[in-house]
Every structure is written in structure tokens, then in C-alpha cells.
N, C-alpha and C positions, 0 to 999 in steps of 0.2 A: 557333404561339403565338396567342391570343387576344391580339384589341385592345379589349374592354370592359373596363369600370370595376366594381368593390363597393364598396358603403359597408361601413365596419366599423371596427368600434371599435379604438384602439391593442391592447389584449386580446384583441381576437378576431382580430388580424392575425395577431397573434402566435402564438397558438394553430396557428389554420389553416398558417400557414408552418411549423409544427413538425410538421404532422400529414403534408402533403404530401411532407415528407424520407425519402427510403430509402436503403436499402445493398443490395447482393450481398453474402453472405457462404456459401462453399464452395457456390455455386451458384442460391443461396435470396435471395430480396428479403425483407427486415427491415426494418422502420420504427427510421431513425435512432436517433431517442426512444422508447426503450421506456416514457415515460409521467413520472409526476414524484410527488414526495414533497409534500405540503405540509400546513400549519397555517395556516389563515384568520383575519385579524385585521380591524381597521377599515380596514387597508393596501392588502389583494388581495380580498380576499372580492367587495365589490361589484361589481367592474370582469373582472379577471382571473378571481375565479371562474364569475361568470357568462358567460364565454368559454369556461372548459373543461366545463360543465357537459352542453352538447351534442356534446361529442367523446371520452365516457368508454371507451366502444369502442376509439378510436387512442390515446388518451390515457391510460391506467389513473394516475388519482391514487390514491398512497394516504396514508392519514390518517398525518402522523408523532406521537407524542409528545412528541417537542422539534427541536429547530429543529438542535442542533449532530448529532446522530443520526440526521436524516435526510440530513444532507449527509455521514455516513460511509457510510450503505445504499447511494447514492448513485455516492459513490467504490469501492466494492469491486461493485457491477456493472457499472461500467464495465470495471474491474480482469476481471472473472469473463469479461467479453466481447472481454477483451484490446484496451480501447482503440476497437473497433469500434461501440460504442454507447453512448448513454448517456442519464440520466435530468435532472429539471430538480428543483430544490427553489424551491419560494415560501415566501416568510415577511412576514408584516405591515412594514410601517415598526416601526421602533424597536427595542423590546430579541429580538423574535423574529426579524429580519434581524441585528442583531448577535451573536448566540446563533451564528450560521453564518460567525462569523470563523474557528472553529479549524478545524473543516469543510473550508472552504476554504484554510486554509494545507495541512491537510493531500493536498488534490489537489496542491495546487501543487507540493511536495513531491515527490509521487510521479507527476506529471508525468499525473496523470489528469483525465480530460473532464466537468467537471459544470456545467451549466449553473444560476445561479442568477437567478431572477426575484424582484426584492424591491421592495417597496415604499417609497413616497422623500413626502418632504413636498410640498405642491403648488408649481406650478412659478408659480401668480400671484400666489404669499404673500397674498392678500387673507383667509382665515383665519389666519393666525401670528398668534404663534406656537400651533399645532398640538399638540395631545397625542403626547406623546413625542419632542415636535421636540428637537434638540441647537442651542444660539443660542450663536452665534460672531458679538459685536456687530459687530467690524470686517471680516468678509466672511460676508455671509448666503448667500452662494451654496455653504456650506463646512459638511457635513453626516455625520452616521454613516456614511451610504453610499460617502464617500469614504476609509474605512479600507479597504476590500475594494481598493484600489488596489493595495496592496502584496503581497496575497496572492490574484491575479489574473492571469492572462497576458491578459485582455480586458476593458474595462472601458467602460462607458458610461452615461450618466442620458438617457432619452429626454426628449426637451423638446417634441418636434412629432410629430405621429402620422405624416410623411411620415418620418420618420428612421430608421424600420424597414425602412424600402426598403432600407438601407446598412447599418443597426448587425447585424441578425438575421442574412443571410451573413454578415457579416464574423465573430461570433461562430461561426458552424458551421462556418466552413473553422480559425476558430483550435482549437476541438473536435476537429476531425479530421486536424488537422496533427501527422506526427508528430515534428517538431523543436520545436513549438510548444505542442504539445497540452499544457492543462491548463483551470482554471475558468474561465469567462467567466460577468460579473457584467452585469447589464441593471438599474438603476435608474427602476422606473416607481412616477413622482408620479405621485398619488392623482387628479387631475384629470385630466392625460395618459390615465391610463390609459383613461379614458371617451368622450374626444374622440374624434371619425367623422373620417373621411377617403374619396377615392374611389381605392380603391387598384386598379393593373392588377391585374385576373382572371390573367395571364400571372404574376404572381409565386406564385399559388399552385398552378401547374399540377406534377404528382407529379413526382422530382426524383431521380434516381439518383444517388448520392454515391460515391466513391472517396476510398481514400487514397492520398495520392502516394507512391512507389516513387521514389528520385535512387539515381541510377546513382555512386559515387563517381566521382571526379577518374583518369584515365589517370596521370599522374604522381604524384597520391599512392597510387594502388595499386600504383605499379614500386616506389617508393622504399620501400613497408612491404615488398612482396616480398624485394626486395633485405638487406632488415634481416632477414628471418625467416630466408631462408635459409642466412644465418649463421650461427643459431643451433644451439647445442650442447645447450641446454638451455629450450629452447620454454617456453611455459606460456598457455592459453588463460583468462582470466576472464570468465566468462560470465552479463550480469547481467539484467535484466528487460527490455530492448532485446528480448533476444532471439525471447523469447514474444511480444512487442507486434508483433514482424518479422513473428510467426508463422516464424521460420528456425533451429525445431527439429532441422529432418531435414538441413539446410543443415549444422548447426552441428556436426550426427551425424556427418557424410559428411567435411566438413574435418576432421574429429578424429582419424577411422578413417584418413583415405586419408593424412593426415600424420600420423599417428601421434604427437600431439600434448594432453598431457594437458590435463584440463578441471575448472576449480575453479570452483567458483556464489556469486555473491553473494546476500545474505538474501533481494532481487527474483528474484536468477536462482535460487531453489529451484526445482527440478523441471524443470529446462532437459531433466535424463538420470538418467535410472533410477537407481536405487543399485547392482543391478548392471549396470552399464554398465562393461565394463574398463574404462574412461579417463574414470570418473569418480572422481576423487582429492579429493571432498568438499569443505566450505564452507568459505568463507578469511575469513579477519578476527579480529576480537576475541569474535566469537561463532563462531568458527569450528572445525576440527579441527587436528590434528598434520598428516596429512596433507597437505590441502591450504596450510597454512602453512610445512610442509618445501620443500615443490616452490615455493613462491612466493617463499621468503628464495633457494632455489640457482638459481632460473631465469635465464638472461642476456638474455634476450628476452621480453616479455609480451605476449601479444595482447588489451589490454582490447573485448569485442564487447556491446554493447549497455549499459554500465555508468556510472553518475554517481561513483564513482570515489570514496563518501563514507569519511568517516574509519572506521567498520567495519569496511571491506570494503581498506580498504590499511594499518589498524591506525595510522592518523595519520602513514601515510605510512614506516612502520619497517617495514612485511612484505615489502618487497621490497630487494634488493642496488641500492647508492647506483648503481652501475655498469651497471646490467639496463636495456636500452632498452627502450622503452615505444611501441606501435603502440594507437592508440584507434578505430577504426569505431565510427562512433557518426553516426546522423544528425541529431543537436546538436553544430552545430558547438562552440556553448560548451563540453560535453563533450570532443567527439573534440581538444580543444588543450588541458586541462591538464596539468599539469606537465610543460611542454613537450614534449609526446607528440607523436610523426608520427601526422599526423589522416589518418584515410582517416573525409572527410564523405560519407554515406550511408548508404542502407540496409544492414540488416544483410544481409538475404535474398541483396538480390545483391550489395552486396559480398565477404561470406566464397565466394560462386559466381567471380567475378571474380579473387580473389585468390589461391584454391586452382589456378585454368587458372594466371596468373602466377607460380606457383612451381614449375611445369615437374617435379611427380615428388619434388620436396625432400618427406624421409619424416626424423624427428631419429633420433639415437642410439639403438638398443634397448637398451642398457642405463640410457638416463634414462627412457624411458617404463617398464622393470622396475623401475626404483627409484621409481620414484610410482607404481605399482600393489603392490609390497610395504608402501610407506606406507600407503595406503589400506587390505590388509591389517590393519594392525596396529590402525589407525583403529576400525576394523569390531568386531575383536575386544574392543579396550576400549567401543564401544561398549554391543556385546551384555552383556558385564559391569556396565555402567552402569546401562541401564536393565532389570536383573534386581530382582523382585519379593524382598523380603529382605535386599538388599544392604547395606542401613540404614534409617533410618527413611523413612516415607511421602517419595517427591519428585515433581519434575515429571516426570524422565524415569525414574522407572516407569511413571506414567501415561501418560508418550508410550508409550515400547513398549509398553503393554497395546494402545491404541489405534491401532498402526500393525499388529499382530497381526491384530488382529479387523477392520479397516472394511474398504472394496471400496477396491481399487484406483482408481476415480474418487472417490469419498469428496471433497470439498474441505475441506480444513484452515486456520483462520481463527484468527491468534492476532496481539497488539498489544503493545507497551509492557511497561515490568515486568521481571522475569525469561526470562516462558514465550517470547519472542521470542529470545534465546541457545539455550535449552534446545530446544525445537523445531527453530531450524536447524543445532545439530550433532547432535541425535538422531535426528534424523528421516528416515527410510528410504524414500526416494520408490516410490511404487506407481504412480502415475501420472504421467506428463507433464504440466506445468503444475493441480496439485491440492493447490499449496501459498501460501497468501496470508499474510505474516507482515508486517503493516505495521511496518517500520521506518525508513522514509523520514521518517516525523514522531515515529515514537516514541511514539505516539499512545493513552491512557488511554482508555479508553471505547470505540474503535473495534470492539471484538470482537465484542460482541452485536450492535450496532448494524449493522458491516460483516457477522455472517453473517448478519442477515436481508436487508442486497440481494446478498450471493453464490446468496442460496437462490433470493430470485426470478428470478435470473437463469439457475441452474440448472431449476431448475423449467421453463425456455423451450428445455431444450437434452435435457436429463439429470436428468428428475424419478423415477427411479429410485432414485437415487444420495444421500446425503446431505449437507450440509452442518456439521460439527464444529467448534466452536467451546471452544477452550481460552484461560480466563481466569481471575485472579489475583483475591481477596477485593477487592484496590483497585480495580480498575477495576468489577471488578462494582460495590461500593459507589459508585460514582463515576457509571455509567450502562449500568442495568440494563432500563428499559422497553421497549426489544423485545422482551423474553421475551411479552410483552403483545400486542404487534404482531404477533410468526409466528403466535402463539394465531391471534389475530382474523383475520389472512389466510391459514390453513392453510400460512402456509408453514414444517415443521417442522425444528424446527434440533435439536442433539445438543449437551448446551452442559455443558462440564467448569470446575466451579468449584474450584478449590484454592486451599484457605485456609490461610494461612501470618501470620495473625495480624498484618498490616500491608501496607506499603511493604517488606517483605524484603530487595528485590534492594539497594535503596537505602540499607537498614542494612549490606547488606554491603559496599556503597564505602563507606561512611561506614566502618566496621572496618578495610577495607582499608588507609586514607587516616590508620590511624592514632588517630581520635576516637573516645569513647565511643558507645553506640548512644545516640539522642534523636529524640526526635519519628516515627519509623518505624514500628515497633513499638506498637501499643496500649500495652504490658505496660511500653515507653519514654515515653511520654508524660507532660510532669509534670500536665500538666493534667486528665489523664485520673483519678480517684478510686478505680474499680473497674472495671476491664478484662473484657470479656467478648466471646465471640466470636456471631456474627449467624447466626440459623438462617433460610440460604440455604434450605434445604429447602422452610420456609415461605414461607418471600416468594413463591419461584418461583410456589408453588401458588396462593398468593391472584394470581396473574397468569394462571392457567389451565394453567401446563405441570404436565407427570408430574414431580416430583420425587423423589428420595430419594436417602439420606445412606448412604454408605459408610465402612468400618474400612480399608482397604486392600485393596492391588491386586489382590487376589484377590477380592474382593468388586464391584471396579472392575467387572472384565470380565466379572461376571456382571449389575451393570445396564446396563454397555453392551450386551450381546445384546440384555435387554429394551428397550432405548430402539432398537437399530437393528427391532425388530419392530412398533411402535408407530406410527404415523401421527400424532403431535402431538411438537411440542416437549417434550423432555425434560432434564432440568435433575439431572446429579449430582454431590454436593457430598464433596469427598473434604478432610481436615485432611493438610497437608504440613508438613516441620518447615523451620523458618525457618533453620537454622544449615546443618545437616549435607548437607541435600539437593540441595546445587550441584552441576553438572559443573565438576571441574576442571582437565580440560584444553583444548587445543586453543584455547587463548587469545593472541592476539597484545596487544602493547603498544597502549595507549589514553591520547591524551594528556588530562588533568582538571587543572583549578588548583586545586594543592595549594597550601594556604599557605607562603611561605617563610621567612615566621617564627612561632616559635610558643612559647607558654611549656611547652605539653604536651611532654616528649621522644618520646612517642611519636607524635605528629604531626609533629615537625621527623624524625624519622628514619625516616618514610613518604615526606616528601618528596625526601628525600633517594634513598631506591631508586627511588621514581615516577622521580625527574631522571636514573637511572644510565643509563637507557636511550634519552635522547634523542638521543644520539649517532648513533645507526641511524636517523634521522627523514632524508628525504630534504627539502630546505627550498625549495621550486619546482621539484624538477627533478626 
């Protein structure tokens, strides 16, 4: 280690500390920070930008169009990198730093690494109040930047340029912790940012990074073993943990050698092939028959890598009041709810640790027959589902055209809406982890936005291969300007728009729930005069991508060829019918507050079936 001193600006510390971080990944040294998104305001421009201006090389900024979309790019390359990397967004003080609250709930959410750099009012108030400042007369020390608290795992306002000695680790070990891992927020005042300091040469010297691997507890791996081997009727749930473990082949090898079926949460898509015999498909409320047969008869559940959200246990009804509950998880907060025997740790090696612990224990072959006849049946309604014909224009034709034709590495990017049910019960895995369906936040906009940082990400690994992006008229409406973005950075995405003439999905709980359709629907809207539907086609084009509008799904898979033979973003916009085109099965109970009084009888007698089934709801335990 070097014992001299640099001057350097709070920005340019910062910088330089970012640039000097690496990782090993399968062998290969990667720089931590693959670079950062941002939009320059009076906030960051002068300080911070003139810090990363000389480090465009380690650094790659790229231009965002809004602030909340570049912290979804963000979040799904780190996602694409499984956690092992990630990027930084900067945003001006005021409404382009608050632009980046949803952004950031939604990493927190999905427990991903984004570092954000934003800009804060000065720290000598001798300018206030400041353009854009928020003035909270009884504590001025109490500012926009302190919203980001709540939807942060790391949170700090530098106030001295020596503070970066302590705040910038502490934020990178919270990045790449994986009990811990999600956003970390850096508040740098406008003045701060500029201040010099002589900071040790020894902080910036290049820096190999690790993520920690914890070994579970010896006594909670007996006590899970001891529970599993009881069982008569196993069942493995295997959620996004797992891929982040990287403890695919782990999770292969426990499966096969205990003979132990395996159901995926909407994170854990792509844990295991589709044909994988013991893969008995996705569980939950957006789930299959299948995997929700095997998860109500299972007497023992092994949750491995999973947050355990109401989806993915159907509000807590998809499993038997009586079925013990085993969570590996290395959150702890995780691996203990509902009062689950926690095995804390890694996935990798604790499923290694607990498969030696269970001495040979293989379950019943005729419960593992009876969950791969399930799965069977699964498949076959599948394939009937998403047949071209089968009814009017839906989502899942358009999935099965689309899992038909792309490559097995292909990555699949869909959010919010409908197309996140639809996708992960239709969707046929080709690849190992090639599936990204944000529904951790449930997240509107995240599609285009997330496949333009899945692409750049791919683009560092796998620029062969495409990234496909399926989205609903509302989110597209909602936020669209990446199409703009992969333009301008060659990085070309495959972007399926189906247009269902609203909010749909949302008309149809509203239906379900009993109430007229309103407000969903254009053609529902009272305020709406004359309803008409947006030609995507154009827009896309006046944004630079290939466009064009298709009749149906035979039509589909003729401009997806052209779009997979093209080298630009391509943008095809297919009309779906808003009623008829739902999957209807493989739905578990979902708890929603229904009214319990109502003057409508058809709402009071929606609630009334909603409440028939809360019975099955397991209430803590």
C-alpha cells in the first residue's frame, strides 16, 4: 500500500473509488461498476460530471431520458448479472433525483444493487433557499433526499469530503452483500461535491471484490434434514435466491438425487428447463395446476432462495395448514417467516450441505409420478392455450409464437399488467435463467426501460443473442423512451406491444370483484368523448426503431423472423382482445379488499366467494 496523499474533489473521489473496484466472475476480472446512467442538471453536472468526464473508458455513462428509467436499466442489469454487478444513476437535486423514487423502491423490492448518486441542496445554506429546494421551516436539515430512506438498504448525505473514506465501502459491501443487497443512495450537496481533500493514494489502489458464501448453522441443517426426511410428500420452491447463489446445478443434483419435485417462483423462472422431469411448473396465483396440485398435497416444503410473497404462496392458501415449512435463505428475515425452520445461508452450499445430511433419503415414486403426470396435463393445456386460433388475438399466443422461434438464450423481459401471469405460466423455458419478469414491484414501465439494461448487459456476455421485451399498451403509454435509447446505443431490443385497449388486467379484477368496468378501459372511461386506439407503429418509428403492425399470430411470427434478422430495435405492435384472451387456469386464491358492504348485489356476492376461501389461508404459521 502506498502512504501518499491526492487532492481530489468529493466527485472525483468518488468516481476514482468506483473505477478501482473489481470482481472475478467464472474466472475473468470485471469492473464492479459496469458504468452508470445519468441526466445532468444544476445538481451533478458541474462537480460530478466533471469527475466522470475523464473516466469514460471504466466508466461508460449513458444518456438516460428520465430519471425513473434509468434506474429500471439499472436494476435489470444488475438482475442480468445476477447480482454480481452493477451500474450507478445520477440525477440533479430536486425533481430529476425524485423521479428515481420508484426506481428505487423497485430494486429494494427485488433485493437488487443500484447505486444511486444524487444531488442534495448545499450543506452551508448560505444560498437558500436554492432552486428546487423542499423548506421544511422547523427542521432545515429535512430535505427530498430523505425520502429515498425508506426505499434504500443504504443511505447517506456526504457533508465532508473526508466522509467518503467510510460512506463509498460501506455502500459497496451493502451492493454486494447477499442478505443485504439492494440500492444504496449517496446524497451529494452541490458544494460538497466540489470541496478537495488529500485523500490516501492507498484508497484507490485496484480492489478485488467477493461475495460472501455463509455456510448455514450445523444444527439448523440437522433439524431441516431431520424434517425432510420424514416427508412423504416433499416439494422443493425454488425462487430468485437461487440464480443470485448461482446454485442451478446444486439445485439440479438435490432434485434428481432425492427425487424431489421443483415448482419456480415468478423470480425463480428458469431455475430448470421445462423439460426437466421434476420440473412440475410455477406456483402461485399466476401459476399452473401443476405446480399448485403438488404444493396444496405436499407435507413438507423446502422454500430455497424465495421471499415467500403473496403470489408465490397465493396469500398464504397454496399450501396444507399442516405442511412444514424449511426456508434456506441467506436473509435471515426470509429464511424465519411463517414460522419456518430457517437454514440461514447460502443457497449453493447449503442445498450441498443438506442433500450429504439426508443420508440416501429419495421420497415416494409414486409422489414424484404423480407431479410429473400433473405437470403432464399442465403442458398439454398449455400447448392448447397458447394455439394460434384458439380465440381471439391473446397474450399467450403471442408467448407461444415467441418461445417457438427465439434461441434458447434469447432473454425474456416483461413487468406489471397482465403479461407477467401470462408469461409465467406460459412460458417454456429454453434457457437457464433467460427469464426476467419483474414482479417484485409490479412495476409499469419497467419493460422497455429494463430491456434496454438487460441488452447492455447482454451485449458484455452474449451479444449474439437477443433481448425480447413483451409489453402491454399501458405501460408502453406510461414509459416508452428507451425505444429511443437502444436506437442511439445500438443496443437492439425485440419489443412486442399488445394492445388490449387499456388497463385490462385491471378491468378484469374490477369484473371479477363483482363491479362494472370504469376507468380501465378507454371505451370505460367517462371522461374519455371518443376513444381511440395509438398507432404504436408510429411512434416507435419517429423514435428510430423498425416498426410494424400485425393482424395476428401468424402474421406475428413472420415479423419476428424479420426483427430477429435486423440489427436495430424492433417494435411489433399486435391488437389483443381485452375480455376473452386470459389464461384461465392454474390460479391460486389471492387475498384483495373487497368491499363488505355494498349496495351493488353483485359486489356484495363477489365478496362473499372472494371470503369463501379464506379458510385455507395459513394466519402466521
Amino acid at each position: 500500500m502506498t502512504e501518499g496523499t491526492i487532492r481530489l474533489t468529493t466527485a472525483q473521489a468518488i468516481t476514482r473509488y468506483l473505477a478501482a473496484q473489481f470482481i472475478e466472475i467464472d474466472g475473468q476480472e470485471h469492473r464492479l461498476c459496469g458504468g452508470g446512467f445519468g441526466i445532468f442538471g444544476h445538481g451533478n453536472v458541474t462537480c460530478l460530471g466533471e469527475a466522470l468526464y475523464p473516466l469514460q473508458a471504466e466508466l461508460p455513462l449513458y444518456r438516460g431520458q428520465n430519471e425513473q428509467s434509468m434506474g429500471f436499466a439499472a436494476a435489470a442489469y444488475a438482475k442480468q448479472w445476477l447480482r454480481q454487478r452493477f451500474m450507478f444513476c445520477t440525477a440533479s437535486a430536486g425533481p430529476g433525483t425524485a423521479n428515481l423514487l420508484t426506481s428505487a423502491a423497485l430494486a429494494h423490492a427485488n433485493r437488487l444493487p443500484v447505486l444511486l448518486l444524487c444531488g442534495d441542496t448545499f450543506l452551508t445554506r448560505l444560498p437558500d433557499p436554492v432552486l428546487q429546494q423542499m423548506e421544511h421551516y422547523g427542521d432545515p436539515s429535512l430535505g427530498l433526499n430523505d425520502a429515498f430512506k425508506s426505499v434504500s438498504r443504504y443511505w447517506d448525505r456526504i457533508t465532508h469530503p473526508a466522509q467518503v473514506l467510510q460512506s463509498l465501502p460501506a455502500a459497496i459491501a451493502t451492493l454486494i452483500d447477499p442478505a443485504d443487497c439492494g440500492p444504496a443512495f449517496l446524497g451529494l450537496p452541490q458544494d460538497v461535491q466540489g470541496w478537495a481533500y488529500d485523500y490516501p493514494e492507498a484508497f484507490f489502489e485496484k480492489r478485488i471484490n467477493r461475495i460472501r458464501r455463509q455456510m448455514p448453522d450445523a444444527e439448523e441443517l440437522a433439524e431441516a434434514a431431520q424434517l425432510l426426511r420424514s416427508a412423504q410428500r416433499p416439494v422443493i420452491i425454488a425462487g430468485g435466491g437461487v440464480q443470485y447463489s448461482r446454485a442451478v446445478v446444486e439445485l439440479t443434483r438435490f432434485a434428481e438425487a432425492h427425487a424431489i419435485p421443483v415448482i419456480e417462483t415468478i423470480a425463480g423462472r428458469a431455475n430448470l428447463l421445462a423439460t426437466h422431469p421434476l420440473n412440475i411448473g410455477p406456483v402461485g396465483v399466476t401459476g399452473s395446476n401443476s405446480a399448485n396440485q403438488v404444493a396444496e398435497e405436499a407435507d413438507v416444503i423446502l422454500s430455497v432462495g424465495c421471499r415467500l410473497q403473496d403470489f408465490t404462496t397465493g396469500s398464504w392458501t397454496a399450501f396444507s395448514k399442516t405442511a412444514g415449512l424449511i426456508s434456506l435463505n441467506v436473509a435471515r428475515h426470509d429464511a424465519g417467516k411463517h414460522r419456518a425452520l430457517p437454514v440461514v445461508g447460502d443457497a449453493k452450499l447449503g442445498l450441498e450441505a443438506l442433500s450429504s445430511a439426508l443420508n440416501g433419503y429419495r421420497s415416494p415414486d409414486e409422489w414424484t409420478a404423480s407431479a410429473r403426470e400433473a405437470r403432464r396435463r399442465w403442458d398439454v393445456y398449455v400447448a392448447g392455450n397458447v394455439a394460434a386460433g384458439n380465440r381471439p388475438n391473446s397474450y399467450a399466443q403471442a408467448i407461444g409464437v415467441v418461445n417457438a422461434l427465439c434461441d434458447p438464450r434469447d432473454r425474456i423481459v416483461a413487468a406489471a399488467g397482465g403479461l407477467p401471469a401470462e408469461v409465467t405460466a406460459n412460458w417454456r423455458t429454453l434457457g437457464i435463467g433467460t427469464v426476467d419478469v419483474e414482479f417484485g414491484f409490479s412495476c409499469m414501465g419497467y419493460e422497455i426501460a429494463g430491456g434496454w439494461g438487460a441488452r447492455i448487459a447482454q451485449c458484455e456476455r452474449e451479444p449474439d443473442n437477443d433481448t425480447i421485451v413483451f409489453t402491454g399498451d399501458g405501460s408502453y403509454l406510461l414509459m416508452n423512451s428507451d425505444i429511443y435509447s437502444s436506437v442511439l446505443t445500438a443496443k437492439k431490443l425485440i419489443i412486442l406491444v399488445l394492445d388490449n385497449g387499456g388497463f385490462a388486467v385491471i378491468n378484469k379484477l374490477q369484473n371479477n370483484t363483482g363491479q362494472p368496468s370504469f376507468n380501465n378501459l378507454f371505451v370505460d372511461c367517462p371522461t374519455v368523448a371518443e376513444p381511440f386506439r395509438v398507432d404504436f407503429e408510429a411512434h416507435a418509428r419517429a423514435m428510430g426503431a423498425i416498426a410494424e403492425t400485425v393482424a395476428d399470430p401468424a402474421e406475428l411470427a413472420e415479423a419476428f423472423k424479420r426483427a430477429k434478422a435486423v440489427d436495430r430495435t424492433s417494435v411489433i405492435c399486435m391488437t389483443v382482445d381485452a375480455y376473452e384472451g386470459w389464461t384461465t387456469e392454474g390460479h391460486t386464491w389471492w387475498e384483495v379488499g373487497t368491499p363488505a358492504v355494498s349496495r351493488d348485489p353483485l359486489v356484495a356476492l363477489a365478496h362473499e366467494d372472494w371470503e369463501a376461501s379464506r379458510h385455507k389461508q395459513r394466519q402466521g404459521i
